[in-house]
N, C-alpha and C positions, 0 to 999 in steps of 0.2 A: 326718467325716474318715476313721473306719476303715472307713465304705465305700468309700472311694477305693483307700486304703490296700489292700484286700483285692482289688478287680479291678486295680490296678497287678500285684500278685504273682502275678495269676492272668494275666495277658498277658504277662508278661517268663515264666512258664512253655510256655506255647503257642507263642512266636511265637520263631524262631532268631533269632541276633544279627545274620545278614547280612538277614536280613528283616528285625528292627527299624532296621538302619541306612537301610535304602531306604524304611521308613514315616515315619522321622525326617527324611531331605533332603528325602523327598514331603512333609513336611509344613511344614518352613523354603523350600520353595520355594514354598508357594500362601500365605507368609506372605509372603514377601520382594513377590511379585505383590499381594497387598491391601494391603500399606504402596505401593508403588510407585503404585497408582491412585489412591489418595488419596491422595499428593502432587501428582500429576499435578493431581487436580481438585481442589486447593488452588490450584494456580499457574493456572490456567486463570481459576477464580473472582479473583484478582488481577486477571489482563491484561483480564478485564471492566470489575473494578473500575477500570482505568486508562481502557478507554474512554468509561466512561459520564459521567468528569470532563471529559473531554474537551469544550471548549465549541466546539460544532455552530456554522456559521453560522448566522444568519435566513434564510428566501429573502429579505427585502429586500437583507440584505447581498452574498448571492451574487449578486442580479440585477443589484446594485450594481458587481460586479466582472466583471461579464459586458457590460455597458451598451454601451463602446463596439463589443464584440468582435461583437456581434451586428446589429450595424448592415450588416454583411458577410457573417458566417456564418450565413447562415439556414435555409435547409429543407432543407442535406445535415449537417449537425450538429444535436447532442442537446446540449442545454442540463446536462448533466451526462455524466457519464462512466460513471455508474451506471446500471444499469438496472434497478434496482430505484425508483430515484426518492427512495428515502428520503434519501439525503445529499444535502445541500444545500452546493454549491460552486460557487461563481465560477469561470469562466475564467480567470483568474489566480494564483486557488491554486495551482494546478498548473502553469501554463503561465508565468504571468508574462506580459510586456508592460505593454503601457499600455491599460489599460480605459477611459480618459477620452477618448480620443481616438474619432472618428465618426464615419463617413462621412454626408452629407447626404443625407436622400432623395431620390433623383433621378439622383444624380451620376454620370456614365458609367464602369464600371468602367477604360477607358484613358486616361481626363482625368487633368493635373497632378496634380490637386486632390485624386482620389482614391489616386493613389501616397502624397502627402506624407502623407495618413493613416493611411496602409499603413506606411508607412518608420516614423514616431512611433509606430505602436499595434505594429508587430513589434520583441522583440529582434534585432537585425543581426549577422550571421556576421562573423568575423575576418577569416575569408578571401571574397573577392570571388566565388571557384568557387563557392560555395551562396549566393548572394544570391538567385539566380534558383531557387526550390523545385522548380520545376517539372521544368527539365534541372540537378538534381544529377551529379557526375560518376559513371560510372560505379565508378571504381575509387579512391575517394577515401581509403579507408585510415588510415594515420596524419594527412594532415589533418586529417579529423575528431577524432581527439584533439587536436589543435592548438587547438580550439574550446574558451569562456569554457562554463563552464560553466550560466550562463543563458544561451545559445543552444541548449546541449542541452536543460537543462530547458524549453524553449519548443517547441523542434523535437519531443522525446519525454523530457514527465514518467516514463517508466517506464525510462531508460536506468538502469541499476546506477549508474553515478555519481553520477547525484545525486537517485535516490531513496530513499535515507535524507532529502530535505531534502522534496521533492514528498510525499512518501509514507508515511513514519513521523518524522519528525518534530513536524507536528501531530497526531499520534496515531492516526491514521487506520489503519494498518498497520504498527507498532511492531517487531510480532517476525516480520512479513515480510522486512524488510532491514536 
């Protein structure tokens, strides 16, 4: 200790006080910075920890909730939303509808038969103006608030409104929204 002791006295003689005070904040500030990272990478290693409980579908279960959706949508959609491939999600996770509903192989896309599957396997707009996807209105505005919030979530999983329920709710993206 009275080594210490003897270069403390020898550097409070060498170094001025407005210098020791600038070596002193320089040195509460790359402290304040190393407490600061490691909390950071505390709470980081947490929100890991949050996803890794997080229980991933099967692909059977996804393929399970994709089933009827893909009776229809086929070689201009990705069987996930990911492109990494690793998550494994249904069509419905995110989208919602009615996955059990199918169209028949065969069945002409402007036949009865394949509407009525259409109408059952989509959630249905409030308003009649977006029934038809294709000619939405141009300048729809507040209507579109007007909409049940699973038609947005079906129309677009990632709309702010209700992706806290699409999107961090099952854990997925938590401290994204």
């Amino acid at each position: 200790m009275p080594v210490f002791a003897n270069m403390t006295q020898r550097w409070k003689q060498g170094v001025s006080s407005k210098n020791q005070s600038v070596l002193v904040s320089l040195f509460a500030f790359v402290a304040f910075l190393f407490l600061s990272v490691g909390a950071r990478t505390s709470s980081l290693n947490a929100s890991d920890d949050a996803v890794t409980t997080f229980r991933r579908p099967s692909r059977e279960e996804a393929d399970r909730k994709s089933a009827g959706c893909i009776t229809c949508h086929i070689a201009t959609d990705e069987p996930t939303m990911h492109p990494s491939k690793v998550v494994q999600l249904g069509c419905t996770d995110c989208h919602g509808g009615d996955s059990t509903a199918a169209i028949v192989s065969g069945t002409a896309p402007n036949s009865p038969e394949y509407s009525a599957v259409k109408e059952k396997a989509h959630v249905q707009p409030r308003d009649p103006a977006f029934k038809n996807r294709s000619s939405i209105p141009e300048r729809a505005y507040t209507k579109w608030l007007k909409e049940p919030a699973e038609y947005i979530k079906f129309v677009n999983p990632g709309d702010l409104r209700v992706a806290p329920e699409t999107c961090g709710a099952a854990g997925c993206h938590p401290s994204e929204v």
